[in-house]
C-alpha positions in Angstrom: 34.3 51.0 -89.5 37.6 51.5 -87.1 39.5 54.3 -88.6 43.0 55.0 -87.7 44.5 58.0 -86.3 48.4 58.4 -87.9 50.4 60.2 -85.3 52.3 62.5 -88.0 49.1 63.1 -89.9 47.4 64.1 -86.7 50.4 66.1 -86.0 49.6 69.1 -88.8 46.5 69.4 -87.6 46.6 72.7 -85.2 44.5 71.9 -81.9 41.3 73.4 -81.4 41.1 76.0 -78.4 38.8 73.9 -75.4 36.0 76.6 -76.4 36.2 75.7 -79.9 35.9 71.8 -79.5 33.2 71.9 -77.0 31.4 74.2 -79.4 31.8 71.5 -81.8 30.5 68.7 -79.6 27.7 70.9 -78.9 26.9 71.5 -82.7 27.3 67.4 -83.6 25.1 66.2 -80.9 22.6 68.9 -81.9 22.7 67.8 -85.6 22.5 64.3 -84.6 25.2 63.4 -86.9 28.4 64.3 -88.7 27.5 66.8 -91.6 30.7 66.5 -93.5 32.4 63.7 -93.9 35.9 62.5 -92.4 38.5 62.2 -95.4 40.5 59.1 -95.4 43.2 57.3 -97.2 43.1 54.1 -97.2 41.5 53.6 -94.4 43.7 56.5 -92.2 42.0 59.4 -91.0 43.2 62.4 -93.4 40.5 65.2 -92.4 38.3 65.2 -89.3 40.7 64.4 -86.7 38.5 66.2 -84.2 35.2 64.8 -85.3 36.6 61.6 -85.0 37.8 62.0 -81.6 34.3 63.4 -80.1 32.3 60.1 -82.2 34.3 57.7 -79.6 32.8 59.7 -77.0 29.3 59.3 -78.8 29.4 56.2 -80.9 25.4 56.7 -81.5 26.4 59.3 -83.6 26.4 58.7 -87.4 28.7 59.6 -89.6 30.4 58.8 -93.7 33.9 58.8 -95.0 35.1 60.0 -98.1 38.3 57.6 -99.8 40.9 59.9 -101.3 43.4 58.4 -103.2 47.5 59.8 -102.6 50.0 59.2 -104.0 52.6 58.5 -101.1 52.7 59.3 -97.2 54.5 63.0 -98.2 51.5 63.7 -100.5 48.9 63.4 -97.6 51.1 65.7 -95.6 51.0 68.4 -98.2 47.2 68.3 -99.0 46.6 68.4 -94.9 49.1 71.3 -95.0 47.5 73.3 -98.1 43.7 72.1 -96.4 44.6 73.9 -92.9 45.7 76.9 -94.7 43.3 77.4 -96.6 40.0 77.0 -94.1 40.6 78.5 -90.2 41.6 81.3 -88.8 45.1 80.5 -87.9 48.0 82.6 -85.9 51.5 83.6 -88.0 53.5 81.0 -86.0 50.5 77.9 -87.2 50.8 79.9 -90.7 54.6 79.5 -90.4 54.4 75.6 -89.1 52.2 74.3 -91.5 54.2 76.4 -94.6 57.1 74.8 -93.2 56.0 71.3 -93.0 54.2 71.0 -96.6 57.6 72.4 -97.9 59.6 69.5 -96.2 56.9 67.2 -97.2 57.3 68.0 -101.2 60.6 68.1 -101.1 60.9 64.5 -100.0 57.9 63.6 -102.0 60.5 65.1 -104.9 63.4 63.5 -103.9 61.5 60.3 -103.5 60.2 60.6 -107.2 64.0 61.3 -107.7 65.3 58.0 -107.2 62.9 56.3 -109.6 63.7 55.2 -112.6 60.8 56.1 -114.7 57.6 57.8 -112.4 54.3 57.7 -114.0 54.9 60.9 -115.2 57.9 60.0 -117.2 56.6 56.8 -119.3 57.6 57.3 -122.8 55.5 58.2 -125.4 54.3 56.8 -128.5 57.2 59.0 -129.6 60.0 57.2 -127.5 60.1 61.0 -125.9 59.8 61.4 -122.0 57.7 63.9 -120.6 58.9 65.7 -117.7 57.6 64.7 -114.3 58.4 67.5 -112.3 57.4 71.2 -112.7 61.0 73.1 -113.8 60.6 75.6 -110.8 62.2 75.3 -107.4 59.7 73.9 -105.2 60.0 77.1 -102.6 59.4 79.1 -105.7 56.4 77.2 -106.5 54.6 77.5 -102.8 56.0 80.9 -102.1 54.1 82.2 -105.5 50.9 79.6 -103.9 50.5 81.7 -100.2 51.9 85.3 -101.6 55.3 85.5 -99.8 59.5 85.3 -100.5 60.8 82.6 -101.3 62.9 83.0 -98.3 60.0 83.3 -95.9 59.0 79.2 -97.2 62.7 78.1 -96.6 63.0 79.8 -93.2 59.9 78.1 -92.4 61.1 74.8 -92.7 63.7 75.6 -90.1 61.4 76.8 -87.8 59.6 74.1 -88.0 61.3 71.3 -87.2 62.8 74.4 -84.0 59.5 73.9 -82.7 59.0 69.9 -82.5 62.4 69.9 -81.7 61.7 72.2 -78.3 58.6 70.2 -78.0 60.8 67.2 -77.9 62.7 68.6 -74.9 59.7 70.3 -73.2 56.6 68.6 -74.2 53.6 71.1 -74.6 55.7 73.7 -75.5 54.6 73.7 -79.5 50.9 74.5 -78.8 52.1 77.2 -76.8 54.4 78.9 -79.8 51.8 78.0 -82.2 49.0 79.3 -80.6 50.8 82.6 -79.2 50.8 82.3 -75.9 54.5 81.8 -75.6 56.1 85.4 -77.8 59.7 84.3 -78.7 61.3 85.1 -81.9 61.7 83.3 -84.7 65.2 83.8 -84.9 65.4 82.0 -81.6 63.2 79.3 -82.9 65.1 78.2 -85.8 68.1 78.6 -83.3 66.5 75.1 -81.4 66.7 73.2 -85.1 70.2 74.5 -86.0 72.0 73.5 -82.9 73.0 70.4 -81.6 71.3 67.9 -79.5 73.0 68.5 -76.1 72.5 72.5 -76.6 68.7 72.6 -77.1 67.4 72.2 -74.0 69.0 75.6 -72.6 68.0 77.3 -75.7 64.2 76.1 -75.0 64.7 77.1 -71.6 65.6 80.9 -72.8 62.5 80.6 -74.7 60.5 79.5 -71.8 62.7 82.4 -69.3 63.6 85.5 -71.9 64.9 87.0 -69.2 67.8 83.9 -69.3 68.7 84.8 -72.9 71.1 87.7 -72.7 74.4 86.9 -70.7 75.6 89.4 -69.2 78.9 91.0 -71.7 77.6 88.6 -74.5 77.5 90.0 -77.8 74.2 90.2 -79.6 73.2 87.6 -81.9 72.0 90.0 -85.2 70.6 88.0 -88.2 68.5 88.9 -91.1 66.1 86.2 -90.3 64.7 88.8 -87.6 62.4 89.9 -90.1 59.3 87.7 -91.6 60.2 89.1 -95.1 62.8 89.3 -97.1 62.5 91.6 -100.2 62.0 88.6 -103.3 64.9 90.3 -105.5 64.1 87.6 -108.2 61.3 89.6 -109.6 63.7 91.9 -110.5 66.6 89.9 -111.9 66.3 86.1 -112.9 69.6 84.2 -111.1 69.9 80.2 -111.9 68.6 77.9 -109.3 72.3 76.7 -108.5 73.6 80.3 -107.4 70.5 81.1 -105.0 70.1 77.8 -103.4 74.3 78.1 -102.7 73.9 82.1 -101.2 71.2 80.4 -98.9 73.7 77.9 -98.3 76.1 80.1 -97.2 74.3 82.4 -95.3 73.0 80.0 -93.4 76.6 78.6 -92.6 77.3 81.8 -91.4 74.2 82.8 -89.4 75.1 78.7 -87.9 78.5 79.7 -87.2 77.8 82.9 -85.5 74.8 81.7 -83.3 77.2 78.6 -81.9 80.3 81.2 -81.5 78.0 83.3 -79.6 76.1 80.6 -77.9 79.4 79.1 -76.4 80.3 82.8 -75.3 77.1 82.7 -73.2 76.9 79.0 -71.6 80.6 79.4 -71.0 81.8 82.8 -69.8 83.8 82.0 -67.0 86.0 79.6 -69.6 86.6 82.7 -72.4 87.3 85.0 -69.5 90.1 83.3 -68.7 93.7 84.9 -70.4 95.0 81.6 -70.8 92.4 80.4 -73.2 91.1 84.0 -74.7 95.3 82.9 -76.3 93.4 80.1 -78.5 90.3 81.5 -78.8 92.2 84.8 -80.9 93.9 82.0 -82.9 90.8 80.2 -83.7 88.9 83.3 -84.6 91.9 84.6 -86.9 92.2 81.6 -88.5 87.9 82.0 -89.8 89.2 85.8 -90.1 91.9 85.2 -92.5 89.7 82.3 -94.3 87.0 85.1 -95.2 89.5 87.6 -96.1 90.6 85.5 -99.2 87.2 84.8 -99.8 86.4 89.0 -99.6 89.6 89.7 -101.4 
């Protein structure tokens, strides 16, 4: 049976170490066939990415598959996700990836039941009543509870995330070397990648790559909560609606946005600011946010 390998399924898996998969070559070929078998959906490899790569090498090798039924692309993502977790020894920043990406995968897989007009979950009863298709907490509150961590650790996640395919995009190879540890950068600096626009990531990626590159000399320092993995979960102590803590993470993430592109401008461009004739408009700019967050404060 030709399976198929999806690209973004393949993706969330996190690469063995070359000592780990020749170890697993060594143990297949010694067992003379594939002891567990390679979890599919219809017809897409699901589980066994690895396995399936060493059979082309040894097609004499047997081996089963195991159908599982999904209910949508976003669905596999998060069961690959939650499957990883939960079975190998895995660094923070492959904890942090795969958290990430099973958050952005059931929020779509949410938003996509959204735009139904009745899911399967929501036929009416016997009673003309419609049951509720969706559980009533915040999907971040949900997984956070799931893996033992804030709520704010899942969301941050996400952004780092896509920070690391994004640098990946611009220097390909770079992700395995976050996610496995051998390249220490913060995560601050990683979300940075995913927050800023296109044309300013590949100088970011290249502080990541250089740390010594990522402090200009006179620039202020870029000082953001997000420094730390956790973030004390105040909701234990005092319940807030939904609405008001998904618009404070709003807004603080405006603000961290705002001050990471003031301060990345200051850096890339110092010869520019330096000059009196344009520190004139940069004062007016800067007053102008000033007095906007004074009303605000007042």
């Amino acid at each position: 049976m030709e399976l198929v390998i999806d690209p973004e399924f393949a993706d969330k898996i996190p690469p063995l170490t070359e000592e780990e998969y020749r170890l697993l070559e060594e143990n297949i070929l010694a067992d003379g066939k594939i002891i567990s078998p390679l979890i599919t959906w219809n017809g897409i490899i699901v589980d066994g990415h690895n396995r399936y790569r060493i059979l082309q090498a040894h097609p004499e090798i047997p081996y089963e598959t195991m159908e599982m039924e999904f209910s949508d692309r976003y669905a596999v993502i998060v069961w690959i996700c939650r499957n990883q977790l939960g079975r190998r020894n895995l660094t923070d920043e492959q904890k942090k990836f795969l958290t990430g990406k099973r958050y952005e995968a059931e929020k779509k897989q949410n938003q996509w039941r959204g735009n139904q007009y009745v899911s399967s979950d929501e036929e009416e009863s016997g009673l003309g009543e419609k049951r509720p298709s969706q559980n009533p907490e915040r999907t971040s509150a949900i997984i956070a509870k799931e893996i033992g961590k804030g709520e704010r650790y899942v969301r941050d996640a996400e952004i780092y995330a896509n920070g690391v395919e994004a640098a990946d995009e611009v220097a390909p190879g770079i992700k395995n070397e976050i996610l496995f540890g051998k390249l220490k950068c913060k995560d601050k600096d990683v979300m940075a990648i995913a927050r800023a626009a296109p044309e300013q990531r590949e100088d970011l990626v290249r502080k990541l790559q250089f740390p010594s590159a990522r402090a200009a000399p006179g620039s202020p320092e870029i000082s953001s909560p997000e420094e730390e993995d956790e973030v004390p979960d105040e909701e234990s102590a005092a319940p807030v609606e939904d609405t008001i803590e998904d618009v404070m993470y709003e807004l603080n993430d405006a603000l961290e946005s705002m001050i990471f592109r003031w301060n990345f401008c200051f850096e890339t461009h110092d010869a520019i600011y330096r000059q009196k004739a344009n520190q004139k408009r940069i004062r007016l700019l800067a007053k102008e946010g000033i007095n906007y967050l004074k009303n605000i404060g007042g």
